[in-house]
One Martini backbone bead per residue (centre of mass of N, CA, C, O) as a GRO file, in nm:
protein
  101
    1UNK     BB    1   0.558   0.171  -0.838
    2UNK     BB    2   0.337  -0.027  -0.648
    3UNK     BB    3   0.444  -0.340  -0.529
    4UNK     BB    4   0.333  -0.574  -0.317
    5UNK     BB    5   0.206  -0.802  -0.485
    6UNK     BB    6  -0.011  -1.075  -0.612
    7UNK     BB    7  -0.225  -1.102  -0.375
    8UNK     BB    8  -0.405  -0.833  -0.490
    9UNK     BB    9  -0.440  -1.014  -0.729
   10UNK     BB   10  -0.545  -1.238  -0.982
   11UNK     BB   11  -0.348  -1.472  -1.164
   12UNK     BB   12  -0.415  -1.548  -1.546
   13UNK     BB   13  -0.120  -1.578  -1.664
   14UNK     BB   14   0.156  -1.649  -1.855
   15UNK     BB   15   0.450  -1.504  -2.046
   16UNK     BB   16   0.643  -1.575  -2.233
   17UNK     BB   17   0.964  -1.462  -2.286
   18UNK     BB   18   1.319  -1.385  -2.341
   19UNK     BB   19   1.335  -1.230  -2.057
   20UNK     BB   20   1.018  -1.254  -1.944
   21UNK     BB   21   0.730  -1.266  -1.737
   22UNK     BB   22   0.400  -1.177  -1.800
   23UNK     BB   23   0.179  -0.980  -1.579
   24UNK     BB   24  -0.149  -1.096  -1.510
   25UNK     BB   25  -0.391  -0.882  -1.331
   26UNK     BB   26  -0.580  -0.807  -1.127
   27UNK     BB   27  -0.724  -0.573  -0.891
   28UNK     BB   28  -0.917  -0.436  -0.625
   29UNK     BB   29  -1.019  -0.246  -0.900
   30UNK     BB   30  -1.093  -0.413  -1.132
   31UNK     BB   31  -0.786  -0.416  -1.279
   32UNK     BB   32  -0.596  -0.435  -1.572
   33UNK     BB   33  -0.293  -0.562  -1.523
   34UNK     BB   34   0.040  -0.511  -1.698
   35UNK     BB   35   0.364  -0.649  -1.643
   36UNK     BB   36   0.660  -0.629  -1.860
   37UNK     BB   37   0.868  -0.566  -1.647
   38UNK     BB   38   1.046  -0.539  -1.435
   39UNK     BB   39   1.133  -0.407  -1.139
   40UNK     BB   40   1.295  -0.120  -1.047
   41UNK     BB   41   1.091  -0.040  -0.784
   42UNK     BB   42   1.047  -0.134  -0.406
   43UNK     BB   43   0.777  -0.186  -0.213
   44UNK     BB   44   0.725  -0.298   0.138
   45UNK     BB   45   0.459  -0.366   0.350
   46UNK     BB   46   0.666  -0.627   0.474
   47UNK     BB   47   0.902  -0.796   0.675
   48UNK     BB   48   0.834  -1.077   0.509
   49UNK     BB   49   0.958  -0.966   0.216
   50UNK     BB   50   1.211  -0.788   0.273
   51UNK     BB   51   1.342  -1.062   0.377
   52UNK     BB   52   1.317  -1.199   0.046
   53UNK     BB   53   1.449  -0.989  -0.118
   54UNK     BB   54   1.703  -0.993  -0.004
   55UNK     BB   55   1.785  -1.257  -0.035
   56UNK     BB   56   1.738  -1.255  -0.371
   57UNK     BB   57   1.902  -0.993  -0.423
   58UNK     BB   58   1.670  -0.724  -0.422
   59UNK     BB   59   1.740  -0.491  -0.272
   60UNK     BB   60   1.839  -0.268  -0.495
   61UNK     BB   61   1.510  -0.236  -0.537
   62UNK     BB   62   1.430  -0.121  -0.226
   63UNK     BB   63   1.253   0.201  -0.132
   64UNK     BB   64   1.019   0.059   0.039
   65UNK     BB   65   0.919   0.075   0.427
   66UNK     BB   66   0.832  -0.032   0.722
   67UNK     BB   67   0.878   0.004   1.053
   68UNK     BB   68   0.928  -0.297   1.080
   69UNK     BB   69   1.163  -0.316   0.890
   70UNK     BB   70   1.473  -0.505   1.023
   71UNK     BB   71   1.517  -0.737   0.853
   72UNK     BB   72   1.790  -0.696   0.718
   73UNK     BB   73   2.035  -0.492   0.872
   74UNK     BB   74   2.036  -0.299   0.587
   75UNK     BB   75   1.792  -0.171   0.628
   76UNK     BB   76   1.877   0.032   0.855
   77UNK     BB   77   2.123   0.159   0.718
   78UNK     BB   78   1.948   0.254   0.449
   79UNK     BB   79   1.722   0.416   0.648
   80UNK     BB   80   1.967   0.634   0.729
   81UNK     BB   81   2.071   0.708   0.485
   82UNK     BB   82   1.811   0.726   0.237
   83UNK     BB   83   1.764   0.483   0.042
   84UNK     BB   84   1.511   0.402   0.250
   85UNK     BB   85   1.210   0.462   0.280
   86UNK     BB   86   0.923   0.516   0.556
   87UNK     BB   87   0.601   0.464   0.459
   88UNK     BB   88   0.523   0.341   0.759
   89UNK     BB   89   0.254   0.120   0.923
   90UNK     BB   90   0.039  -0.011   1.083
   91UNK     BB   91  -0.247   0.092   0.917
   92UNK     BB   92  -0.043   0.341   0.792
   93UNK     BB   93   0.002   0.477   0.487
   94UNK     BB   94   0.241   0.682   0.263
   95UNK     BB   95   0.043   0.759  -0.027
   96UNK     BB   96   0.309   0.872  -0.237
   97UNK     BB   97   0.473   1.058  -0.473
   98UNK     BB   98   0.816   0.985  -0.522
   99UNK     BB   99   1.132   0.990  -0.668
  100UNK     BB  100   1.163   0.682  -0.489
  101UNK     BB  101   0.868   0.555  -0.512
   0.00000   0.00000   0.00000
């Protein structure tokens, strides 16, 4: 699953469970999209999305980052090792299914 952020769709309410906050929102081609349970997988479009994600401690779940992501400094050493794929850059990223993304 690619979730760039809530920014993509419309946020229509949360449903609170007991241990996940249900998100439903619209998407760009007007889908109603309903995410159930946390993101396993977790690919950043941008550099300062990337470094939020790290600060959160949820680094161990971004597989993919644009070109521009340089930090935090583990961003670099982590697609160096192949830990996280890069996508691409603006404007072209590679929209494509790969066991990693």
């Amino acid at each position: 699953m690619l979730l760039a952020g809530y920014n993509a769709g419309m946020m229509l309410g949360p449903e609170t469970t007991a241990t996940y906050t249900v998100a439903k929102i619209i998407d760009a081609m007007n889908r109603d999209v309903v995410i159930t349970k946390p993101p396993e997988r977790v690919v950043s479009l941008a550099p300062s999305v990337t470094e939020i994600l790290f600060a959160l401690g949820l680094g161990d779940k971004v597989v993919g980052v644009t070109s521009f992501c340089n930090y935090p400094p583990q961003v670099v050493n982590m697609t160096k090792e192949g830990k996280i794929e890069i996508v691409g850059g603006y404007p072209r990223f590679k929209c494509r299914e790969s066991n990693s993304t």
